[in-house]
SEBAKOL-980608 format. One record per residue: residue in three letters; chain; x, y, z of N, C-alpha, C in turn. Coordinates in steps of 0.02 Angstrom, whole numbers, plus 50000, padded with zeros to 5 digits. Last residue first. Layout:
atom lofi: ala&gudren: A&n_c1: X&n_c2: Y&n_c3: Z&ca_c1: X&ca_c2: Y&ca_c3: Z&c_c1: X&c_c2: Y&c_c3: Z
...
END
This chain:
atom lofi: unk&gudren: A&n_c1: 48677&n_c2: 51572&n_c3: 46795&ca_c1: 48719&ca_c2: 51560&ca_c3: 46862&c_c1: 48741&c_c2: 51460&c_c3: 46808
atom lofi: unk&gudren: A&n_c1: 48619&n_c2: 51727&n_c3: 46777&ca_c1: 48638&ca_c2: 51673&ca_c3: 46747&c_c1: 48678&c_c2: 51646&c_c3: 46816
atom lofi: unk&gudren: A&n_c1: 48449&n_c2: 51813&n_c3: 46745&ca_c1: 48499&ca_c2: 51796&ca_c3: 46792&c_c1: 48524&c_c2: 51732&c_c3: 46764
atom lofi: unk&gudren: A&n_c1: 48403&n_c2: 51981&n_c3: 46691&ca_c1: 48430&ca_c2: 51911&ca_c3: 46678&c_c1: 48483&c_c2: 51888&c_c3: 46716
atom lofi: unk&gudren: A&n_c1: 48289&n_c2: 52069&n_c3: 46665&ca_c1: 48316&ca_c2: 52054&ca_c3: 46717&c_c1: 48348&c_c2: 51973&c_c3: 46698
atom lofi: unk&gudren: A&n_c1: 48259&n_c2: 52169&n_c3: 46527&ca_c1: 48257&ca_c2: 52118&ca_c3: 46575&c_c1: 48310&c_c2: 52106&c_c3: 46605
atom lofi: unk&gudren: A&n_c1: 48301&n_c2: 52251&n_c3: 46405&ca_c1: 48303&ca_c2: 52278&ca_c3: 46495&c_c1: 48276&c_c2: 52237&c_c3: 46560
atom lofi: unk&gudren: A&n_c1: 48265&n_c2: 52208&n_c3: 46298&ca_c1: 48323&ca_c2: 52207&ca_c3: 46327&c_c1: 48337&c_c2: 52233&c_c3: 46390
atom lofi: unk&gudren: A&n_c1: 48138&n_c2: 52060&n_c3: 46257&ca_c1: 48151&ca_c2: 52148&ca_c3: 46311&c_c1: 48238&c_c2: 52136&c_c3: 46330
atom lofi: unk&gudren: A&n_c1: 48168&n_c2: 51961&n_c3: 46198&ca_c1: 48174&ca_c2: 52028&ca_c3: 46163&c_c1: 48176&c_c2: 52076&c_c3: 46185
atom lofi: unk&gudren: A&n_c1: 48217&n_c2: 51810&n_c3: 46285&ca_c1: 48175&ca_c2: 51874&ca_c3: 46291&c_c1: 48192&c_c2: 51904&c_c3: 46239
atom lofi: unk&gudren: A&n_c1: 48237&n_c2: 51679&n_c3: 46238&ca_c1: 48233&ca_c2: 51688&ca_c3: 46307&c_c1: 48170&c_c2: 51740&c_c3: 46314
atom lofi: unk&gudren: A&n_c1: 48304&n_c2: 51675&n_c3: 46095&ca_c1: 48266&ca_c2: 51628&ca_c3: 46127&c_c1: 48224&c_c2: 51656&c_c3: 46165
atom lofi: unk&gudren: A&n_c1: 48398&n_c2: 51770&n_c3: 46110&ca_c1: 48352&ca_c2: 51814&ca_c3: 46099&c_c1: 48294&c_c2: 51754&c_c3: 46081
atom lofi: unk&gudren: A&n_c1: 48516&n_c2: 51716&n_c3: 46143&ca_c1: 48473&ca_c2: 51751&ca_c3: 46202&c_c1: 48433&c_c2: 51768&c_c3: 46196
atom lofi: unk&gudren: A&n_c1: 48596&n_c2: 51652&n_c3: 46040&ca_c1: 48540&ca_c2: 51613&ca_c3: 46067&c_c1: 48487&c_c2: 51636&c_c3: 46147
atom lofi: unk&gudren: A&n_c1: 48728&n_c2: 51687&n_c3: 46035&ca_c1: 48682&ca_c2: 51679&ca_c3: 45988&c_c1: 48619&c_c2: 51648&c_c3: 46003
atom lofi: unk&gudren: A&n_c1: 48755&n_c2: 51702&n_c3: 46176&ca_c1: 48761&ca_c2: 51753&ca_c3: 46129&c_c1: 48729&c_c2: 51735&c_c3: 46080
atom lofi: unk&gudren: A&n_c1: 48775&n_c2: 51574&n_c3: 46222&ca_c1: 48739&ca_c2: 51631&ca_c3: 46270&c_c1: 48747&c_c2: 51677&c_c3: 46203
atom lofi: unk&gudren: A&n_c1: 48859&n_c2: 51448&n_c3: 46190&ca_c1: 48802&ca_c2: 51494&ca_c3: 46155&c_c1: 48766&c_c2: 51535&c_c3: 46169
atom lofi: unk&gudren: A&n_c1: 48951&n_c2: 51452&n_c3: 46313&ca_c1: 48967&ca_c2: 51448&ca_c3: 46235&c_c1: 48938&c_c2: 51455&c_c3: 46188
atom lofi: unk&gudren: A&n_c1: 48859&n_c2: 51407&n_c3: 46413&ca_c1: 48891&ca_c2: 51483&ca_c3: 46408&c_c1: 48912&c_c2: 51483&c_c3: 46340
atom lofi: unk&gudren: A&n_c1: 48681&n_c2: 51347&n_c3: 46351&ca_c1: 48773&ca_c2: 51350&ca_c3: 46362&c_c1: 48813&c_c2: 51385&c_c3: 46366
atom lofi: unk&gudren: A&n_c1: 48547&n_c2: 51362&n_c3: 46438&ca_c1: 48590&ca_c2: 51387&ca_c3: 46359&c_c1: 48654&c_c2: 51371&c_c3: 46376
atom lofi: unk&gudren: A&n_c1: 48404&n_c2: 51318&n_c3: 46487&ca_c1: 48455&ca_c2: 51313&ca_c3: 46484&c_c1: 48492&c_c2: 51329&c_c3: 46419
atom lofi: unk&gudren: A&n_c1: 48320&n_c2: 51400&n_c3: 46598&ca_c1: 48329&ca_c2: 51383&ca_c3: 46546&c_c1: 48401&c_c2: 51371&c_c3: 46527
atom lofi: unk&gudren: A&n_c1: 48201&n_c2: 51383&n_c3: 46782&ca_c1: 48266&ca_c2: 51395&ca_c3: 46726&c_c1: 48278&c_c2: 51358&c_c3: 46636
atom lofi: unk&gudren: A&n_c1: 48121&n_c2: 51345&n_c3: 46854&ca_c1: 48102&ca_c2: 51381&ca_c3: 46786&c_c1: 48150&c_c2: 51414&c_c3: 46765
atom lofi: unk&gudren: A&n_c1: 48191&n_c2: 51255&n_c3: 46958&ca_c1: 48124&ca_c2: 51239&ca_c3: 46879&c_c1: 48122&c_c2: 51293&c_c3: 46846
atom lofi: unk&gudren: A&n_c1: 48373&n_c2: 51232&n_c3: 46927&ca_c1: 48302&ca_c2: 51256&ca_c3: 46954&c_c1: 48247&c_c2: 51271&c_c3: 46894
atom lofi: unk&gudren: A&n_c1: 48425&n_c2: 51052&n_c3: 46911&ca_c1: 48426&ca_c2: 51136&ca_c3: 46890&c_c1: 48352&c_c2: 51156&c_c3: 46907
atom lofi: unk&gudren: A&n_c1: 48529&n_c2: 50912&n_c3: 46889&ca_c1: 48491&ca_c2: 50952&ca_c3: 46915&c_c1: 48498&c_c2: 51015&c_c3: 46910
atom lofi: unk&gudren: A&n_c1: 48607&n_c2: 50845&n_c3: 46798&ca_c1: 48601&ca_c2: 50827&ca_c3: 46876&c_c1: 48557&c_c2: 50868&c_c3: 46893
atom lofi: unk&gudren: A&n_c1: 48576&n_c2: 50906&n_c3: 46674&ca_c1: 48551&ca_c2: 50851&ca_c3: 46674&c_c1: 48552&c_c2: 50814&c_c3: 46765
atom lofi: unk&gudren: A&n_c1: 48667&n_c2: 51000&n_c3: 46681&ca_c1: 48607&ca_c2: 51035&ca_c3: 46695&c_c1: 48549&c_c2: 50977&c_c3: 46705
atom lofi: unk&gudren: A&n_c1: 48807&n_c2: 50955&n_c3: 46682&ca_c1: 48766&ca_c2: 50978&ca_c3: 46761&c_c1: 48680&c_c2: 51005&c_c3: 46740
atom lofi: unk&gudren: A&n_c1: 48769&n_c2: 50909&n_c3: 46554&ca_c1: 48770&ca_c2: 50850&ca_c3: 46631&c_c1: 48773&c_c2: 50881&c_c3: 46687
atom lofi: unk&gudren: A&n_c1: 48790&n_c2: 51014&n_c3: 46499&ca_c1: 48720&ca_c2: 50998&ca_c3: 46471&c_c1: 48727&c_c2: 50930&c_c3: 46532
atom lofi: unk&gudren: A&n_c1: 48873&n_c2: 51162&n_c3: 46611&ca_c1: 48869&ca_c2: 51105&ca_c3: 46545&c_c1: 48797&c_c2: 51055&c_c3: 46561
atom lofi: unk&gudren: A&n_c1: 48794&n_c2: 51310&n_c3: 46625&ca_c1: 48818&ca_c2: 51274&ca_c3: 46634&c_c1: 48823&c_c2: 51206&c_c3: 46576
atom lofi: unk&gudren: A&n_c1: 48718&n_c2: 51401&n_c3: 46618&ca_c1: 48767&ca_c2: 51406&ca_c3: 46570&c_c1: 48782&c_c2: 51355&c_c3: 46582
atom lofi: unk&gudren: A&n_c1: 48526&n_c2: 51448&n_c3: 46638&ca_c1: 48580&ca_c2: 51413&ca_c3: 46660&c_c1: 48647&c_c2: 51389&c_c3: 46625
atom lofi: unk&gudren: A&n_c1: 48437&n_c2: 51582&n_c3: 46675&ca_c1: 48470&ca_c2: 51558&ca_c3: 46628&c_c1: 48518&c_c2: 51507&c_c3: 46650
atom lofi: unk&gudren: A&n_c1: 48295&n_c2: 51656&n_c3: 46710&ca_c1: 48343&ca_c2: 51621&ca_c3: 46744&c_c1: 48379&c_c2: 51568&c_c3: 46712
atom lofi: unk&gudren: A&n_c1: 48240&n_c2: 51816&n_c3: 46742&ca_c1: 48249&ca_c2: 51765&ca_c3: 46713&c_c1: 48312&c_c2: 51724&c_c3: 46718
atom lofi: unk&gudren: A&n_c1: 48155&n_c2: 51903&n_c3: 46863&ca_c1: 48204&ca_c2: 51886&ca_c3: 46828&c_c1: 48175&c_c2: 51825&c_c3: 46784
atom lofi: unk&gudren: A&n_c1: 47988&n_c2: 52011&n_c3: 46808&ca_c1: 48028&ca_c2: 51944&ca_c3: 46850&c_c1: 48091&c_c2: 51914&c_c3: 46825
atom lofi: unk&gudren: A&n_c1: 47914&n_c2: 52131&n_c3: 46845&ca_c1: 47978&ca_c2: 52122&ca_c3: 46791&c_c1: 48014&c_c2: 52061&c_c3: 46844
atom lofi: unk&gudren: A&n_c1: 47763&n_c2: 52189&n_c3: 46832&ca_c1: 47790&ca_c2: 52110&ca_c3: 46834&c_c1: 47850&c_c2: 52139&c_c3: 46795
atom lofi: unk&gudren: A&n_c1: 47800&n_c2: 52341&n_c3: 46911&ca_c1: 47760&ca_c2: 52300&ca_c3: 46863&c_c1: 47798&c_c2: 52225&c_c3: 46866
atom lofi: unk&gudren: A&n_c1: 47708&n_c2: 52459&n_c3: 47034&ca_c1: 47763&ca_c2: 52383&ca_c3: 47030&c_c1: 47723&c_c2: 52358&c_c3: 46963
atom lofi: unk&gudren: A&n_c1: 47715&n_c2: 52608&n_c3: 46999&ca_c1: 47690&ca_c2: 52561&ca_c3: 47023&c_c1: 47739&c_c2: 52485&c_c3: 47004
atom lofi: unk&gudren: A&n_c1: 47849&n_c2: 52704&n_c3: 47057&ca_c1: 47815&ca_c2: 52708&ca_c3: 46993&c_c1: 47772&c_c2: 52632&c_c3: 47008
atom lofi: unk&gudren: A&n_c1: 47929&n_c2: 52774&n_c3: 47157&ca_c1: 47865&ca_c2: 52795&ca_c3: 47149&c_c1: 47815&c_c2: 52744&c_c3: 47098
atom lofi: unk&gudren: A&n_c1: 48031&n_c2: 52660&n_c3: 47222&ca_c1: 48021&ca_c2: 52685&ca_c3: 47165&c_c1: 47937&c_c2: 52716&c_c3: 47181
atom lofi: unk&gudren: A&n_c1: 48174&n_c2: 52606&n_c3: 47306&ca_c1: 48107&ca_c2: 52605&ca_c3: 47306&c_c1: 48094&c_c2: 52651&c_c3: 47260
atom lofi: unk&gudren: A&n_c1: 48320&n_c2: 52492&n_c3: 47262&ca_c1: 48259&ca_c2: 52576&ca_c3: 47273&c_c1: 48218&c_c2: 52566&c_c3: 47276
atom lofi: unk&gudren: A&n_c1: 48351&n_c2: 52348&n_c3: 47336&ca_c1: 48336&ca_c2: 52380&ca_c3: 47291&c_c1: 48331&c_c2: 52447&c_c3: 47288
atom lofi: unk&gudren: A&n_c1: 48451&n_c2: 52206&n_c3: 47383&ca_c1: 48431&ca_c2: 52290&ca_c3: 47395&c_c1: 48415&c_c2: 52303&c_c3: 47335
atom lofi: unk&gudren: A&n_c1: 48447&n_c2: 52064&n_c3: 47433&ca_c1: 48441&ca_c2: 52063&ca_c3: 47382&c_c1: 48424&c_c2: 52168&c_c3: 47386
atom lofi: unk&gudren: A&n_c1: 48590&n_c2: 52025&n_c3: 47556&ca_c1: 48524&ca_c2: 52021&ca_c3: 47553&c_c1: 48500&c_c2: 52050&c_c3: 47468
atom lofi: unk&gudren: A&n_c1: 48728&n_c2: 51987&n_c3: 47586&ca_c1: 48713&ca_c2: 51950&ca_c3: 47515&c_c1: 48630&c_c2: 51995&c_c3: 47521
atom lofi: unk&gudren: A&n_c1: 48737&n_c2: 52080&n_c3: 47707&ca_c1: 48785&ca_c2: 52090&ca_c3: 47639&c_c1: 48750&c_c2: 52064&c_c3: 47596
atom lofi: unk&gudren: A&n_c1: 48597&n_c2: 52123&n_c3: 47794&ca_c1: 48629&ca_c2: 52060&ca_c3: 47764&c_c1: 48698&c_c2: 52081&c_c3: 47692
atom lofi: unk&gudren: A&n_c1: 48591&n_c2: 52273&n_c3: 47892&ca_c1: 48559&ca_c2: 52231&ca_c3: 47808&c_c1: 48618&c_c2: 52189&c_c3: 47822
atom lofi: unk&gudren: A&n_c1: 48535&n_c2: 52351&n_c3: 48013&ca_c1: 48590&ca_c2: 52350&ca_c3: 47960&c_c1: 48534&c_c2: 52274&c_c3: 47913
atom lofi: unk&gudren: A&n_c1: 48510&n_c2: 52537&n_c3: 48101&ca_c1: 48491&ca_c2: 52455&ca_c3: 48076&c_c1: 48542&c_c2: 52429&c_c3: 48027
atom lofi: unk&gudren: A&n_c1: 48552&n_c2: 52653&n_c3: 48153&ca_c1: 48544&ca_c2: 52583&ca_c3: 48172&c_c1: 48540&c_c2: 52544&c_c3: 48152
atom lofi: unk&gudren: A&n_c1: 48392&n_c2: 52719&n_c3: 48033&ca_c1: 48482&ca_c2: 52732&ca_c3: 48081&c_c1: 48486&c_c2: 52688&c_c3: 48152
atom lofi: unk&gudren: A&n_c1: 48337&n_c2: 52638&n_c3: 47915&ca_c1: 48331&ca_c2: 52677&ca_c3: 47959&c_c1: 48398&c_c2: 52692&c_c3: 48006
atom lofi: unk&gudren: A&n_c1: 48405&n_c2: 52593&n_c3: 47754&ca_c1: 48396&ca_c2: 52573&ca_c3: 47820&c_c1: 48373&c_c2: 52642&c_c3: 47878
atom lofi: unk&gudren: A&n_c1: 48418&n_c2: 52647&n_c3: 47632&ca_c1: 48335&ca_c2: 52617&ca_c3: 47634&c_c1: 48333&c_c2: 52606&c_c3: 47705
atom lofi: unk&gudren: A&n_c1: 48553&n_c2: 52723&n_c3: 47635&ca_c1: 48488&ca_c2: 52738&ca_c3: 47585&c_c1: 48400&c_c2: 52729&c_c3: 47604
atom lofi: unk&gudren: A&n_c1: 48628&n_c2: 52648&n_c3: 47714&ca_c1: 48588&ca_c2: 52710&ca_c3: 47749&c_c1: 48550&c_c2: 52752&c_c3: 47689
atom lofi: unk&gudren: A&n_c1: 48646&n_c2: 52476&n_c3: 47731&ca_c1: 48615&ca_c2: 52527&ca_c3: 47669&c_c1: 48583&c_c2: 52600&c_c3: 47688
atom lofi: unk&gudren: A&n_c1: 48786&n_c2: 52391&n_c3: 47782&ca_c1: 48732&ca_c2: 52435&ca_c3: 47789&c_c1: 48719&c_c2: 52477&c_c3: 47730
atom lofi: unk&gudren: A&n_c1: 48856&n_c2: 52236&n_c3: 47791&ca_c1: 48833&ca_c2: 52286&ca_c3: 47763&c_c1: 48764&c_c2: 52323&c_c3: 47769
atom lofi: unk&gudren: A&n_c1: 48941&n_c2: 52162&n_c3: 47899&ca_c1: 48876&ca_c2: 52179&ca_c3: 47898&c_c1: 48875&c_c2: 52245&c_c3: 47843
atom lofi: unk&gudren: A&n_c1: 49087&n_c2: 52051&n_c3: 47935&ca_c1: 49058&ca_c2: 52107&ca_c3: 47925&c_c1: 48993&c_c2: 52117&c_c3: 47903
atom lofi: unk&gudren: A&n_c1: 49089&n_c2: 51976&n_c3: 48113&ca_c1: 49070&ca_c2: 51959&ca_c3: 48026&c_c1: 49042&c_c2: 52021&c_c3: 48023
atom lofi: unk&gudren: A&n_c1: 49193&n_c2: 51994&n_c3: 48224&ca_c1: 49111&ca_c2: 52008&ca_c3: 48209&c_c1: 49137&c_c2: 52007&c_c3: 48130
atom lofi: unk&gudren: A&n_c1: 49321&n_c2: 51908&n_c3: 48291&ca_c1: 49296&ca_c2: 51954&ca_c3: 48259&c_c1: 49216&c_c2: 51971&c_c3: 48236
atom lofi: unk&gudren: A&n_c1: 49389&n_c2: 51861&n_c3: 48468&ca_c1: 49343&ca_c2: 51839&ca_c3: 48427&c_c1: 49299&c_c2: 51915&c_c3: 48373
atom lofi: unk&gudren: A&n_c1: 49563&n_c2: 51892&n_c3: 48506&ca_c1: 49483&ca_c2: 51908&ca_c3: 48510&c_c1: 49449&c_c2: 51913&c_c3: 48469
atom lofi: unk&gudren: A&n_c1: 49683&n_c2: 51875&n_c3: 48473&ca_c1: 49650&ca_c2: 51821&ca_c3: 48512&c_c1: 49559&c_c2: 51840&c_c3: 48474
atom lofi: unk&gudren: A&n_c1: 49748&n_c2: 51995&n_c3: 48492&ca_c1: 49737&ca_c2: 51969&ca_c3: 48429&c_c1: 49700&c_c2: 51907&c_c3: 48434
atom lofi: unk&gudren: A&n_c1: 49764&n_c2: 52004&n_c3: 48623&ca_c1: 49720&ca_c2: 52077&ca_c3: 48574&c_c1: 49704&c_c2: 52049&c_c3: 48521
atom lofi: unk&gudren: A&n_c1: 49840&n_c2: 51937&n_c3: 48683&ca_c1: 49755&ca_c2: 51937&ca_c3: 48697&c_c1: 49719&c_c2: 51968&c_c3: 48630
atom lofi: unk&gudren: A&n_c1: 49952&n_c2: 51934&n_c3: 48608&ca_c1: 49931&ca_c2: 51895&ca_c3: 48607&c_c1: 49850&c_c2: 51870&c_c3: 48623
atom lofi: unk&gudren: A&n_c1: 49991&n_c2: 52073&n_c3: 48657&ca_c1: 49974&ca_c2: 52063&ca_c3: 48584&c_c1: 49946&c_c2: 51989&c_c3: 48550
atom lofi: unk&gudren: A&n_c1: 50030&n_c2: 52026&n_c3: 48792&ca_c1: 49986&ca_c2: 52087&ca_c3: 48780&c_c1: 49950&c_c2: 52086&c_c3: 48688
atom lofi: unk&gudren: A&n_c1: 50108&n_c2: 51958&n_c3: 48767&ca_c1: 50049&ca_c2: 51929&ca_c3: 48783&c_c1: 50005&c_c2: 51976&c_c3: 48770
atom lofi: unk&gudren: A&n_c1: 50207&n_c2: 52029&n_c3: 48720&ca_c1: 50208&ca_c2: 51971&ca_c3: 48688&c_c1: 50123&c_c2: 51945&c_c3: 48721
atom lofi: unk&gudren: A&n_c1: 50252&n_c2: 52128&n_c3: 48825&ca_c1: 50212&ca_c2: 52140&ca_c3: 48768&c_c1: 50186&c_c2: 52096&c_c3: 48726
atom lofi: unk&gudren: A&n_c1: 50302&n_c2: 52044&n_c3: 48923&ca_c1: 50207&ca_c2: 52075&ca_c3: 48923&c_c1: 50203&c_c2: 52090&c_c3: 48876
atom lofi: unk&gudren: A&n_c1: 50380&n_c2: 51999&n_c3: 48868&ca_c1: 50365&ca_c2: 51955&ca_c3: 48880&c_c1: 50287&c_c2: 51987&c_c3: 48870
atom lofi: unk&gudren: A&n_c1: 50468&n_c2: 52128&n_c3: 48875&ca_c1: 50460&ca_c2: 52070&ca_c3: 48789&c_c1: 50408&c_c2: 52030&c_c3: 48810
atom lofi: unk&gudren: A&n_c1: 50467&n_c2: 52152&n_c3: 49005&ca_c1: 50448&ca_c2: 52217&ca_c3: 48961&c_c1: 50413&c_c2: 52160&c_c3: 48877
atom lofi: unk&gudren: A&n_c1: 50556&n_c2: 52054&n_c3: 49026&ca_c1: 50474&ca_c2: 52058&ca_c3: 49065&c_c1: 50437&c_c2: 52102&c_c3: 49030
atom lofi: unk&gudren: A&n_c1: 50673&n_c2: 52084&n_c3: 48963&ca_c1: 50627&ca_c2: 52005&ca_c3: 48972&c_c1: 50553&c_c2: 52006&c_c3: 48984
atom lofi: unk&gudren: A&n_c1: 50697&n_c2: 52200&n_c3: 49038&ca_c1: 50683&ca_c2: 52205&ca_c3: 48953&c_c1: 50656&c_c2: 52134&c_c3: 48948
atom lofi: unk&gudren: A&n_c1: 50719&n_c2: 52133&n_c3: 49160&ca_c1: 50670&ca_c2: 52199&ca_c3: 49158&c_c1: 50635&c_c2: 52191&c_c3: 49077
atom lofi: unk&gudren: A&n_c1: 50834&n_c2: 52047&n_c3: 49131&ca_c1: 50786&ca_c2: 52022&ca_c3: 49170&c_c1: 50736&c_c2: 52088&c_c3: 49156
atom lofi: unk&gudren: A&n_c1: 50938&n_c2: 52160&n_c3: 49080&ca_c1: 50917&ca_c2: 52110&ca_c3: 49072&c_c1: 50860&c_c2: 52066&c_c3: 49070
atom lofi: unk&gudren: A&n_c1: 50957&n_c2: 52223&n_c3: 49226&ca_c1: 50936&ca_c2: 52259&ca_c3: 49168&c_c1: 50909&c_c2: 52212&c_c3: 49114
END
C-alpha cells in the first residue's frame, strides 16, 4: 500500500514537473479595433484611430527632464531640454498649443 501512494506521489510529481517545464509564448497584444481577425500587434507598437479627418502635421514634441550631465552625455536631436524640476514653469518655451503631443522621457 505504501509502495502504490509512492508511485501515485512520484507521477504526480513529474507529471507537474513536465507541465510546468514548458516553454511560455510572450504575451501579444491585440487591437480587434484596427486588427483584422487573426492578426495581432506588438504590445509596445505605437496604435492609433484612424480618423476621417485629413492628416495634419501634429508632430510630437520631445522634451528631455533629465539632469543637465545626462543631457550633456547625450540626447536625441530634436529634443529639448527642460529639467523635470522646471517642467512647469517653463513649457510654454516649447509650445502654446495645449493639445500637443508631448513627449518626455
Amino acid at each position: 500500500m505504501k509502495i502504490v501512494r509512492c508511485r501515485e506521489l512520484l507521477l504526480l510529481i513529474l507529471v507537474f514537473a513536465v507541465v510546468g517545464c514548458q516553454p511560455a509564448n510572450p504575451p501579444v497584444a491585440t487591437t480587434p479595433d484596427l486588427a483584422q481577425p487573426g492578426e495581432t500587434q506588438p504590445a509596445n507598437a505605437n496604435i492609433t484611430k484612424p480618423s476621417d479627418a485629413p492628416e495634419t502635421a501634429s508632430k510630437e514634441i520631445l522634451i528631455d527632464v533629465r539632469s543637465q550631465e545626462e543631457w550633456d552625455s547625450g540626447h536625441l536631436n530634436d529634443a529639448v531640454w527642460i529639467p523635470h524640476t522646471e517642467i512647469t514653469e517653463r513649457i510654454a518655451e516649447v509650445t502654446e498649443d495645449k493639445s500637443a503631443k508631448l513627449v518626455l522621457y
